[in-house]
PQR file of N, CA, C, O and H, with PARSE charges and radii, in Angstrom:
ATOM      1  N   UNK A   1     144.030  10.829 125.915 -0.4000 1.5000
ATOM      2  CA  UNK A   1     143.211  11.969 126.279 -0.0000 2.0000
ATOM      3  C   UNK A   1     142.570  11.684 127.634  0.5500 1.7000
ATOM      4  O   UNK A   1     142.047  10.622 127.970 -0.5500 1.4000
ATOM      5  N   UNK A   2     142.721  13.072 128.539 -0.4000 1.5000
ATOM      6  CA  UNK A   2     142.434  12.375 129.489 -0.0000 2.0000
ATOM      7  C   UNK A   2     140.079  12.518 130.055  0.5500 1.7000
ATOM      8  O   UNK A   2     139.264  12.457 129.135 -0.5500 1.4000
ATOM      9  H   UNK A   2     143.146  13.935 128.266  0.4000 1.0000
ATOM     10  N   UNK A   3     139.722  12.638 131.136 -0.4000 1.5000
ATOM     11  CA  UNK A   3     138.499  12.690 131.137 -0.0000 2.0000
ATOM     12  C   UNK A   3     138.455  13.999 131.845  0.5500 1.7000
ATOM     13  O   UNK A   3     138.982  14.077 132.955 -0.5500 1.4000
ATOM     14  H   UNK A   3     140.384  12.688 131.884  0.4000 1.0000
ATOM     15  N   UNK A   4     137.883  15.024 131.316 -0.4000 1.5000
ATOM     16  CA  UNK A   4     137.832  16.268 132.124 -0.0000 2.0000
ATOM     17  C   UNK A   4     137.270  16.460 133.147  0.5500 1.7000
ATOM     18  O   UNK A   4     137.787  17.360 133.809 -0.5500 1.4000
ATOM     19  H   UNK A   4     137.454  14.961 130.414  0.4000 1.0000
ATOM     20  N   UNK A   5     136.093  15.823 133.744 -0.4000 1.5000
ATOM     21  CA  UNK A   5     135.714  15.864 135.284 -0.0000 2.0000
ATOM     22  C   UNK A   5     136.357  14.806 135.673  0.5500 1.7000
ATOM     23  O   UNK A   5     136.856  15.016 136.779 -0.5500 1.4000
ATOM     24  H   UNK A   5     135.673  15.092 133.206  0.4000 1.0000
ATOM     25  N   UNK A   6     136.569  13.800 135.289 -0.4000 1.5000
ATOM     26  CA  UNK A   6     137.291  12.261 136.779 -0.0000 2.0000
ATOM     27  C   UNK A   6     138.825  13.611 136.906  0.5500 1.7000
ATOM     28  O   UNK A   6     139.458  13.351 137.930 -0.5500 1.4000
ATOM     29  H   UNK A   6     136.164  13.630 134.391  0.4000 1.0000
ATOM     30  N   UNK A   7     139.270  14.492 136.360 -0.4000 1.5000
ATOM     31  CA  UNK A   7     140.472  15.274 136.278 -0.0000 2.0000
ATOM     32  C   UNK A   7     140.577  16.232 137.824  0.5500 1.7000
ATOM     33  O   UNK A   7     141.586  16.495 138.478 -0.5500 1.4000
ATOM     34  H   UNK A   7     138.757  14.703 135.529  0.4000 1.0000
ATOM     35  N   UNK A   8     138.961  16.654 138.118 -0.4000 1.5000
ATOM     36  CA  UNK A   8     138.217  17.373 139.317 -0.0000 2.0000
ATOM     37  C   UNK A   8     138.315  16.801 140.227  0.5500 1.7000
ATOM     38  O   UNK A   8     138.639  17.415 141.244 -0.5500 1.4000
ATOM     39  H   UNK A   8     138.141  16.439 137.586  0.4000 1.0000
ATOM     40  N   UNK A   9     138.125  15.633 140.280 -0.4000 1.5000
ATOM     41  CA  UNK A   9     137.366  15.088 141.103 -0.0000 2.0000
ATOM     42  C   UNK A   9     136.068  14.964 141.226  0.5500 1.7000
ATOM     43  O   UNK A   9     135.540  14.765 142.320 -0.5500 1.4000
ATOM     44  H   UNK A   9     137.862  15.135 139.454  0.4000 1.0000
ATOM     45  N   UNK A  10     135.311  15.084 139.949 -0.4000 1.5000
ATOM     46  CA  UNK A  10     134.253  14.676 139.910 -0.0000 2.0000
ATOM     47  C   UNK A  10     133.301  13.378 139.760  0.5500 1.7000
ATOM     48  O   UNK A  10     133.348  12.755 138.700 -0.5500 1.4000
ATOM     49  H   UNK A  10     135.740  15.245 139.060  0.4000 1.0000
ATOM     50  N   UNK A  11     132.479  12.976 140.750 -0.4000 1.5000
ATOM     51  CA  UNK A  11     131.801  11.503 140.756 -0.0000 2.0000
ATOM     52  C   UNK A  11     130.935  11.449 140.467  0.5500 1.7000
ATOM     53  O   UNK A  11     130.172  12.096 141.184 -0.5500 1.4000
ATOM     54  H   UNK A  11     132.442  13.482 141.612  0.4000 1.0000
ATOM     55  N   UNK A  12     130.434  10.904 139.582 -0.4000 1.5000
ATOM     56  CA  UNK A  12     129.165  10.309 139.184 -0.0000 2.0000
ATOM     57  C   UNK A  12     127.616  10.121 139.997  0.5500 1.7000
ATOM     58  O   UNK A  12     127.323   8.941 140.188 -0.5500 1.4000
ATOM     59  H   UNK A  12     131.054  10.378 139.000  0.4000 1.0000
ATOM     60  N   UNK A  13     126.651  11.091 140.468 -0.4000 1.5000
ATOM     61  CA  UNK A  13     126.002  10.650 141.617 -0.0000 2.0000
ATOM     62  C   UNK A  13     125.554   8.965 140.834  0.5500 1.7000
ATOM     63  O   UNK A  13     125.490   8.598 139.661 -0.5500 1.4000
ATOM     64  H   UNK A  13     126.888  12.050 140.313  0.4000 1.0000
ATOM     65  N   UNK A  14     125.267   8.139 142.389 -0.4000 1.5000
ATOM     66  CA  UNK A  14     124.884   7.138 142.066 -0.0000 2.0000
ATOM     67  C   UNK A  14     123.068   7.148 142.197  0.5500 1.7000
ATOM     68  O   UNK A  14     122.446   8.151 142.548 -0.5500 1.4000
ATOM     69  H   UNK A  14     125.319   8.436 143.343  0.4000 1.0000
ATOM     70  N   UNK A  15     122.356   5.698 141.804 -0.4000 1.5000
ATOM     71  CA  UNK A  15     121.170   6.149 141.856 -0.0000 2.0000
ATOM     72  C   UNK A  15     121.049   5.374 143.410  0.5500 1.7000
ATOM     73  O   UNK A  15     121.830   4.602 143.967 -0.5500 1.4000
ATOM     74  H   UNK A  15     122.861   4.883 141.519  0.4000 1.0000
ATOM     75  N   UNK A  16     119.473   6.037 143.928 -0.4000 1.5000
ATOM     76  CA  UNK A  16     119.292   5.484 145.241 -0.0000 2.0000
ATOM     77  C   UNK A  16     118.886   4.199 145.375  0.5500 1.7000
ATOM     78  O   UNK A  16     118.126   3.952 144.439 -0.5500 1.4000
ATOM     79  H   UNK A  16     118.839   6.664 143.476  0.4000 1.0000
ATOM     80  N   UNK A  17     119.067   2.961 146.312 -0.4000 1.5000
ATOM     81  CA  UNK A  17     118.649   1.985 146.294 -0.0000 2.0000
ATOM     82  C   UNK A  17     116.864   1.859 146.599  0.5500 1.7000
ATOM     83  O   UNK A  17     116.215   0.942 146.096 -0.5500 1.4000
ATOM     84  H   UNK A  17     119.684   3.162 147.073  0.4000 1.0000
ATOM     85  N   UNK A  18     116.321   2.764 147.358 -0.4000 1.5000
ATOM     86  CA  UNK A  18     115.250   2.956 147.431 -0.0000 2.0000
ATOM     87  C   UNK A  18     114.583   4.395 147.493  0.5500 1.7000
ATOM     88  O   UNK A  18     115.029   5.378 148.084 -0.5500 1.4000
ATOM     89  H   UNK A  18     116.849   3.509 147.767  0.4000 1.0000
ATOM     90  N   UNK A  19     113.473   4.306 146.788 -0.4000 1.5000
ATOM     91  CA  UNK A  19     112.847   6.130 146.939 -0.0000 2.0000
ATOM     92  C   UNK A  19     111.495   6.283 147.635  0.5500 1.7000
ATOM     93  O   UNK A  19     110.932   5.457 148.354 -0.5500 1.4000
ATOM     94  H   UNK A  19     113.110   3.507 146.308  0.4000 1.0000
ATOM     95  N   UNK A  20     111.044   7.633 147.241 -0.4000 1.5000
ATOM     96  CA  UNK A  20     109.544   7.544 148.317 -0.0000 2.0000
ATOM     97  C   UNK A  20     108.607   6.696 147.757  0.5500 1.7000
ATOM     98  O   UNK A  20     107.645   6.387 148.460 -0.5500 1.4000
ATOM     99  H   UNK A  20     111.502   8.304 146.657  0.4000 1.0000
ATOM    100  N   UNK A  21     108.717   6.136 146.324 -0.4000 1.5000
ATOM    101  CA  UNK A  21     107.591   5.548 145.727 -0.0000 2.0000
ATOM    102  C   UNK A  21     107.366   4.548 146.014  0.5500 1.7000
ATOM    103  O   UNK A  21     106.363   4.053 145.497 -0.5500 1.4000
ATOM    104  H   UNK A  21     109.499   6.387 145.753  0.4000 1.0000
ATOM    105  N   UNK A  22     108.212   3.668 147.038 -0.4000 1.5000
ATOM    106  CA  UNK A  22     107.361   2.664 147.483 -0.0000 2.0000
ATOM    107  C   UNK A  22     107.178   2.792 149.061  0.5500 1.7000
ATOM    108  O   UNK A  22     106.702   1.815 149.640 -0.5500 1.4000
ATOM    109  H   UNK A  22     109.026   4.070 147.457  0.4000 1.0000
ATOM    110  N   UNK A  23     107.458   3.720 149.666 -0.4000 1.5000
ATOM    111  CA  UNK A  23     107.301   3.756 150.797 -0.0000 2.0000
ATOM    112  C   UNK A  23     105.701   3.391 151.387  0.5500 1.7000
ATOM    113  O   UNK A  23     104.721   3.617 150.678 -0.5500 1.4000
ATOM    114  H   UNK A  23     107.844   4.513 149.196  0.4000 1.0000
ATOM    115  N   UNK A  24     105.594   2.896 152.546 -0.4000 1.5000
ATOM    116  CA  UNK A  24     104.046   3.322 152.903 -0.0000 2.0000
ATOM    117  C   UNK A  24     103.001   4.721 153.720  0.5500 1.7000
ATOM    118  O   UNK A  24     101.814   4.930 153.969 -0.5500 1.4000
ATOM    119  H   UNK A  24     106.390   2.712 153.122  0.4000 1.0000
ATOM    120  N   UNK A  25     104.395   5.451 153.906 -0.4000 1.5000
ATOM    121  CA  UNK A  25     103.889   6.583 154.634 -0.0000 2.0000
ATOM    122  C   UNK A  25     103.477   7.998 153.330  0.5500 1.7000
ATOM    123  O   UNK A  25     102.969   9.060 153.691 -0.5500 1.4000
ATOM    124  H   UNK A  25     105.359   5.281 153.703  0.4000 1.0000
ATOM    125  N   UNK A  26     103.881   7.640 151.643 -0.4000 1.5000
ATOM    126  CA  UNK A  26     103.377   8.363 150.635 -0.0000 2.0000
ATOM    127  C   UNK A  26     101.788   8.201 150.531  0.5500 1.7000
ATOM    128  O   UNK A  26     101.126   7.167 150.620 -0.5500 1.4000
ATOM    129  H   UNK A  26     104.294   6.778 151.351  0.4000 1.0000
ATOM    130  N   UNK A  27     101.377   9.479 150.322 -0.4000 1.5000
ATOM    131  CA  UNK A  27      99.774   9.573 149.942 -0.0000 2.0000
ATOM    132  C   UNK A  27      99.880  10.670 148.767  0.5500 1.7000
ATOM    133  O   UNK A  27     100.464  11.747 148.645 -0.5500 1.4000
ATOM    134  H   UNK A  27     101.914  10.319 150.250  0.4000 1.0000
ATOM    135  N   UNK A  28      98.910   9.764 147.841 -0.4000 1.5000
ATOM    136  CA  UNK A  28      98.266  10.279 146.775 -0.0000 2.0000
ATOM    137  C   UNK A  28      97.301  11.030 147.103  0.5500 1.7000
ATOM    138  O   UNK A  28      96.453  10.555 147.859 -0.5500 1.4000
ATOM    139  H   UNK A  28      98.436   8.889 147.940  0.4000 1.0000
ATOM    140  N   UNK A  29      97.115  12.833 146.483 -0.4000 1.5000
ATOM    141  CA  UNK A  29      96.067  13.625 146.445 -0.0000 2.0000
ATOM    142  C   UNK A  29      95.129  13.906 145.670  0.5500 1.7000
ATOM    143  O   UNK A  29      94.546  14.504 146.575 -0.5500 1.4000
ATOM    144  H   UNK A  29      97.803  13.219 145.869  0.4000 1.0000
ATOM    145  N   UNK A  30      94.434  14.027 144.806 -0.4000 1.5000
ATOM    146  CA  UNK A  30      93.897  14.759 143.855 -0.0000 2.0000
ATOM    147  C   UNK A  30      93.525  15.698 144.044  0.5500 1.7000
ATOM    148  O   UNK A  30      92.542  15.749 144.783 -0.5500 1.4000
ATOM    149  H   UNK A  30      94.908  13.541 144.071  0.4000 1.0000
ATOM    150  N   UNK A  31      94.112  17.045 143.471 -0.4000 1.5000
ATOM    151  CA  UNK A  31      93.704  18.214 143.432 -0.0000 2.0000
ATOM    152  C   UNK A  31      93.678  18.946 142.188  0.5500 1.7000
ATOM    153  O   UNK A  31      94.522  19.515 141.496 -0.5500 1.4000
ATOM    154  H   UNK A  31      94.911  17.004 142.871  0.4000 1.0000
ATOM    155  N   UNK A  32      92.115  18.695 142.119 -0.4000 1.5000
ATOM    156  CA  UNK A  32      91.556  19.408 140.338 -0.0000 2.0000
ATOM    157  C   UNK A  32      91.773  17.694 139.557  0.5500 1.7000
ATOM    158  O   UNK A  32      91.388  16.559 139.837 -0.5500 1.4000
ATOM    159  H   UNK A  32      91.430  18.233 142.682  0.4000 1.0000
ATOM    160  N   UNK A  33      92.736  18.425 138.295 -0.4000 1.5000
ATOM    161  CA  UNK A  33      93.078  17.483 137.606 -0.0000 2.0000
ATOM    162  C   UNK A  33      94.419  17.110 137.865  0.5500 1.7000
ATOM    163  O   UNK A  33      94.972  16.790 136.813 -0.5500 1.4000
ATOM    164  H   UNK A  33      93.048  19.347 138.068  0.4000 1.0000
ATOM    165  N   UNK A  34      95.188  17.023 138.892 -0.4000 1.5000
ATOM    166  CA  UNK A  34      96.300  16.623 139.047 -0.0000 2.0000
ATOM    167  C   UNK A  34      96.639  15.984 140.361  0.5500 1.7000
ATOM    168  O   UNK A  34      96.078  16.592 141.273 -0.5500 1.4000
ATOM    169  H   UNK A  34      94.740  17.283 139.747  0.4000 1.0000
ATOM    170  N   UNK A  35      97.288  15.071 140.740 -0.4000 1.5000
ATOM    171  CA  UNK A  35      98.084  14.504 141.928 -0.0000 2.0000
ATOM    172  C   UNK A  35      99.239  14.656 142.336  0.5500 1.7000
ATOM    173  O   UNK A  35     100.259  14.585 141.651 -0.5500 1.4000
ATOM    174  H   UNK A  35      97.744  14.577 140.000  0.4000 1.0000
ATOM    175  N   UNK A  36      99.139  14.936 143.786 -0.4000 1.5000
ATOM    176  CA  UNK A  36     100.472  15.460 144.091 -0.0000 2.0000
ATOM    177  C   UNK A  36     100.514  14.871 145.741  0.5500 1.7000
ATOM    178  O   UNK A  36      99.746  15.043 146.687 -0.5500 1.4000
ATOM    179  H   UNK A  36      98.310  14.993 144.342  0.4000 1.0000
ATOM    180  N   UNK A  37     101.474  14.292 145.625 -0.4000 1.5000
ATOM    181  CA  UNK A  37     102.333  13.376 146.352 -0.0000 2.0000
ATOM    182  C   UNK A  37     102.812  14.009 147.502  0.5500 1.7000
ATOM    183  O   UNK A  37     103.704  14.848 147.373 -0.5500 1.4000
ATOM    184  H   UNK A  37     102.098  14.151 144.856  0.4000 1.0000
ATOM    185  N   UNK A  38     102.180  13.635 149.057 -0.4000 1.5000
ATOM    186  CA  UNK A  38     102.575  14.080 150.216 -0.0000 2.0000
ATOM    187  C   UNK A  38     103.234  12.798 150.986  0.5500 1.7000
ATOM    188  O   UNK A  38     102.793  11.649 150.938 -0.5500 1.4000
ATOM    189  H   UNK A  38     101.456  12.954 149.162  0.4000 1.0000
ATOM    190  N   UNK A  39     104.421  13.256 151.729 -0.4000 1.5000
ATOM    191  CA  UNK A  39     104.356  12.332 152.667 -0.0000 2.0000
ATOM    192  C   UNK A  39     103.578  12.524 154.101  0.5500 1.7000
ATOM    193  O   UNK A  39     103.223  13.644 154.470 -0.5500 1.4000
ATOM    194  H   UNK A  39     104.779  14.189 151.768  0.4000 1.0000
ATOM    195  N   UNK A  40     103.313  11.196 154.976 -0.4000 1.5000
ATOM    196  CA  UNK A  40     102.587  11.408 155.922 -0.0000 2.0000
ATOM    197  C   UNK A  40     103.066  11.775 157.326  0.5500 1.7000
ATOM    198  O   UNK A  40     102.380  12.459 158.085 -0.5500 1.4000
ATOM    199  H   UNK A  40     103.601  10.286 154.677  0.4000 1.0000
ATOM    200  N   UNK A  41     104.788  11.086 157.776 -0.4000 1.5000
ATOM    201  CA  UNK A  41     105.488  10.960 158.580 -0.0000 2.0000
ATOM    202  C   UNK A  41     106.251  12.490 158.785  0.5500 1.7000
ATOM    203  O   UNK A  41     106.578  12.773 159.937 -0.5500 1.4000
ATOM    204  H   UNK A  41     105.346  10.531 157.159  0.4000 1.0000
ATOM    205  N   UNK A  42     106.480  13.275 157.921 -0.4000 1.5000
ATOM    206  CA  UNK A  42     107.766  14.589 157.613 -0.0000 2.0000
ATOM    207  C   UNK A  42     106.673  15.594 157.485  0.5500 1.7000
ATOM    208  O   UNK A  42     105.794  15.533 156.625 -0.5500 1.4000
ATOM    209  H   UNK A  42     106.214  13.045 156.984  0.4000 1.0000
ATOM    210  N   UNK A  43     106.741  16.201 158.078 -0.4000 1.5000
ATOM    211  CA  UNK A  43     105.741  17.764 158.502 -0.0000 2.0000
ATOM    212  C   UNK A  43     106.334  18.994 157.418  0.5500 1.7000
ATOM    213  O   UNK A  43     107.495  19.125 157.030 -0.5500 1.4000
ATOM    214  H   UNK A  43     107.455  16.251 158.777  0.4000 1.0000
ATOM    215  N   UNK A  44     105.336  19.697 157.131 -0.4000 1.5000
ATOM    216  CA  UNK A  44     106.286  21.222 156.403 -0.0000 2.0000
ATOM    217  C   UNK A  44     105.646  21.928 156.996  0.5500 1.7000
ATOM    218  O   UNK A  44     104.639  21.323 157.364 -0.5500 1.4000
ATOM    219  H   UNK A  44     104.393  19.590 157.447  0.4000 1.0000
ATOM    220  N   UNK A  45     105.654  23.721 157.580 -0.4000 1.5000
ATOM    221  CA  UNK A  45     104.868  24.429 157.182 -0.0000 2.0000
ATOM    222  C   UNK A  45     104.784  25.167 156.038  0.5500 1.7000
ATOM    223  O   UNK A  45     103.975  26.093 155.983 -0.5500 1.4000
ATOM    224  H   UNK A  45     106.472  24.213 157.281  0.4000 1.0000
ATOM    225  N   UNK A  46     105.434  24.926 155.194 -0.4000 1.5000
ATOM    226  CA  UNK A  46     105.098  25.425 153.881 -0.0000 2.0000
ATOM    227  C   UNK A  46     103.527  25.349 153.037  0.5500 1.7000
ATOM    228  O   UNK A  46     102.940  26.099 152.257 -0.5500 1.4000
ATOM    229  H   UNK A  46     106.092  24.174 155.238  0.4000 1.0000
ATOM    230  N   UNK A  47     103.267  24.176 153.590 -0.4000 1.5000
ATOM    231  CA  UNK A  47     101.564  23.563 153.047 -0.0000 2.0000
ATOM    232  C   UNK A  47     100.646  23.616 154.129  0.5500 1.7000
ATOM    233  O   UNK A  47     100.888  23.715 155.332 -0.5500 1.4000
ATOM    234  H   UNK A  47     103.744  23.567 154.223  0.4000 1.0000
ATOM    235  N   UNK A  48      99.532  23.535 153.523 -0.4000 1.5000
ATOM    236  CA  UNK A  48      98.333  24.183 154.046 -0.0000 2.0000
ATOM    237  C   UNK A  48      98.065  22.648 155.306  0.5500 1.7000
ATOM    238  O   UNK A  48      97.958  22.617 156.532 -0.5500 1.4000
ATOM    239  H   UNK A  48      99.335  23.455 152.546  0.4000 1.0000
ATOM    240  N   UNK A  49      98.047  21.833 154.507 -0.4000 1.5000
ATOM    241  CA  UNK A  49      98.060  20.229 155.051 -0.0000 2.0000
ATOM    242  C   UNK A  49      99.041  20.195 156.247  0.5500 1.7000
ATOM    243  O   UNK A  49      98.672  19.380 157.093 -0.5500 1.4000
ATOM    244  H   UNK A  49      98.134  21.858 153.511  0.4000 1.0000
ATOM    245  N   UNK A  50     100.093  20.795 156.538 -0.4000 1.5000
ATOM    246  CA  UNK A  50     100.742  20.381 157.213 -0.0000 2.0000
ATOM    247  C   UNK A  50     102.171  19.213 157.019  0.5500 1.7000
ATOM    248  O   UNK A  50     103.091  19.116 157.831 -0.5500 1.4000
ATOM    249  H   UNK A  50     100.393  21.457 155.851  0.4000 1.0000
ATOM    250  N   UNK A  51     102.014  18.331 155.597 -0.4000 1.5000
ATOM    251  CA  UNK A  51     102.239  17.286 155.211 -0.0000 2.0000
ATOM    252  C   UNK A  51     103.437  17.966 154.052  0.5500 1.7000
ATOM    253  O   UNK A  51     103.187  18.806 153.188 -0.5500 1.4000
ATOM    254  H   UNK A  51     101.266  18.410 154.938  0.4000 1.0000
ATOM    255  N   UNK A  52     104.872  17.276 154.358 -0.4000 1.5000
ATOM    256  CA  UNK A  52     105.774  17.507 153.011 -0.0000 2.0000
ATOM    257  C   UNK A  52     105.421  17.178 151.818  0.5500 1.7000
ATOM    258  O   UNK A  52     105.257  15.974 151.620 -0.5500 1.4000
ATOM    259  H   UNK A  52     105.076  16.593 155.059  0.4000 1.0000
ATOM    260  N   UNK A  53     105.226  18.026 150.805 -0.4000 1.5000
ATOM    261  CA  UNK A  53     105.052  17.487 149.630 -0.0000 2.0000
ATOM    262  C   UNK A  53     106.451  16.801 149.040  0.5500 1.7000
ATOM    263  O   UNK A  53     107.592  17.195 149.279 -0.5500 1.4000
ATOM    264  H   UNK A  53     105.359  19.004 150.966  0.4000 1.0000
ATOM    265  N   UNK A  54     106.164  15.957 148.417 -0.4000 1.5000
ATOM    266  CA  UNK A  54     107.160  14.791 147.791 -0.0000 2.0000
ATOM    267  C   UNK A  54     107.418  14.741 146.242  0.5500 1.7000
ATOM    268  O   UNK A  54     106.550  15.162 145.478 -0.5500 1.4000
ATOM    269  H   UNK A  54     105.237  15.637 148.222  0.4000 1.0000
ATOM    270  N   UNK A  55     108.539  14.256 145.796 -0.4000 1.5000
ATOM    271  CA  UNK A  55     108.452  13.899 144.237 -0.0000 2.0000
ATOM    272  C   UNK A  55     109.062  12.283 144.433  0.5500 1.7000
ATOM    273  O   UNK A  55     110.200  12.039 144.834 -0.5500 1.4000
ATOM    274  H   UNK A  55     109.244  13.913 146.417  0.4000 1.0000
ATOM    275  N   UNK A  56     107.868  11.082 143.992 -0.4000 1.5000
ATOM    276  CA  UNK A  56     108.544   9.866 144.076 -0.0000 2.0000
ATOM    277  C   UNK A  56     109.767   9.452 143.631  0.5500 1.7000
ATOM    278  O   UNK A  56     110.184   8.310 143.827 -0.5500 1.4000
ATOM    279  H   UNK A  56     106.944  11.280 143.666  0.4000 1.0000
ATOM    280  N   UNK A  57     110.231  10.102 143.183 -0.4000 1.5000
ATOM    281  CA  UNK A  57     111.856   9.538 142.811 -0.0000 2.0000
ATOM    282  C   UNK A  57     112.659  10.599 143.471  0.5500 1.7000
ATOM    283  O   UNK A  57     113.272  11.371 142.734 -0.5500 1.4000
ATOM    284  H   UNK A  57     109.893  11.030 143.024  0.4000 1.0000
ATOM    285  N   UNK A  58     112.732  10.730 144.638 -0.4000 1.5000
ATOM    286  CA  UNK A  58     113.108  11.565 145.469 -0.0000 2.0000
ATOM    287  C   UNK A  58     113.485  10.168 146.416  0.5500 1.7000
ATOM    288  O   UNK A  58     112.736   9.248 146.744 -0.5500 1.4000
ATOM    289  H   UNK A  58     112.234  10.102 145.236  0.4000 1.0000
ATOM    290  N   UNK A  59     115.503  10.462 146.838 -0.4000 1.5000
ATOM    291  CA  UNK A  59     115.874   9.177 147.836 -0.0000 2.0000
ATOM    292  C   UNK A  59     114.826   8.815 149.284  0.5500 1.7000
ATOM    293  O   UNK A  59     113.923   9.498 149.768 -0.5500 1.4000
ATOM    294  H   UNK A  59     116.112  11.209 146.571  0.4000 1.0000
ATOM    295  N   UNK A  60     115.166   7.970 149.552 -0.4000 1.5000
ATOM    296  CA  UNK A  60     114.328   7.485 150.770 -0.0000 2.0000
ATOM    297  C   UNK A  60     114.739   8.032 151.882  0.5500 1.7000
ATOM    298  O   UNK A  60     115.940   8.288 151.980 -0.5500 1.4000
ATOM    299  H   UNK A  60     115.899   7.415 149.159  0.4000 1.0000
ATOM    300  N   UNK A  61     114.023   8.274 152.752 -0.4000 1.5000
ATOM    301  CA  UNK A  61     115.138   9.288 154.169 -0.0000 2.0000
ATOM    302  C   UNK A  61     114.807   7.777 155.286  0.5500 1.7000
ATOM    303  O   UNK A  61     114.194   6.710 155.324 -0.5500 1.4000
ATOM    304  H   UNK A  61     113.048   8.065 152.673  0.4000 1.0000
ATOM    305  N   UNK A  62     115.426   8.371 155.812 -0.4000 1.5000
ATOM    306  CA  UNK A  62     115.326   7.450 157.521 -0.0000 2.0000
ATOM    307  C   UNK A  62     113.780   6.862 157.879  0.5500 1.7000
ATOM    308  O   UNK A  62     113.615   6.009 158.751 -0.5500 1.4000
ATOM    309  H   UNK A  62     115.925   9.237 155.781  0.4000 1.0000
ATOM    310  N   UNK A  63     113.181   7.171 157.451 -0.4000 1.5000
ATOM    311  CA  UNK A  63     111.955   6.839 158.040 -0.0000 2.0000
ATOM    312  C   UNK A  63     111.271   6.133 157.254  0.5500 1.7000
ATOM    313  O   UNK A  63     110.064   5.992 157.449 -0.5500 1.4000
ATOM    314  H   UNK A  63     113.315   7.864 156.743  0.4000 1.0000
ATOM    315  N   UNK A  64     112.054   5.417 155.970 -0.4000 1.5000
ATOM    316  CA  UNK A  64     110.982   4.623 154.759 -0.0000 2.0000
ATOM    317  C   UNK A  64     110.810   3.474 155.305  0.5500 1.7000
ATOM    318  O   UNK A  64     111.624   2.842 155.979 -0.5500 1.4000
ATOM    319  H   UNK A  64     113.035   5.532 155.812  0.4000 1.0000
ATOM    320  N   UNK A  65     109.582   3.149 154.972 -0.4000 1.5000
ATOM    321  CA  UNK A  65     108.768   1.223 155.412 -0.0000 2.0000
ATOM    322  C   UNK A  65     108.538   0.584 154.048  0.5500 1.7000
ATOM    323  O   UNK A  65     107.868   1.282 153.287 -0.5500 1.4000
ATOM    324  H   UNK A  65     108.922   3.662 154.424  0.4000 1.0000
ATOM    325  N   UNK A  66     108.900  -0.453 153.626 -0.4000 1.5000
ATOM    326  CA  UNK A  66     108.243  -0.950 152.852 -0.0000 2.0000
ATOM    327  C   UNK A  66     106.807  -1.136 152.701  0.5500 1.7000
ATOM    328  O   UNK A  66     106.361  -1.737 151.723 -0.5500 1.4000
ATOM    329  H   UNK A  66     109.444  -1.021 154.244  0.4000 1.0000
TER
END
């Protein structure tokens, strides 16, 4: 029997070797009762801050520092 996606051509994403959560340019917010994760380096105008909001397990882009 064979495997119905490897049949596609379908691959497995792999996981990332590093994400935003350890970067040093992530900042923690508190707003109310919750935190929400900006980076400092990657601009949006979507937010009021100016600052991309992030999800830490989101891959690392070009610009991560330990």
């Amino acid at each position: 029997m064979t495997d119905l996606f490897n049949d596609y051509g379908y691959v497995k994403p792999q996981k990332p070797d590093k994400s935003c959560r350890h970067c040093v340019h992530r900042q923690r917010w508190q707003c109310g009762g919750s935190i929400i994760q900006y980076c400092s380096v990657r601009k949006s105008k979507r937010t009021k801050n100016g600052l991309l909001k992030i999800k830490v397990n989101y891959p690392a882009c070009e610009l991560y520092e330990e």
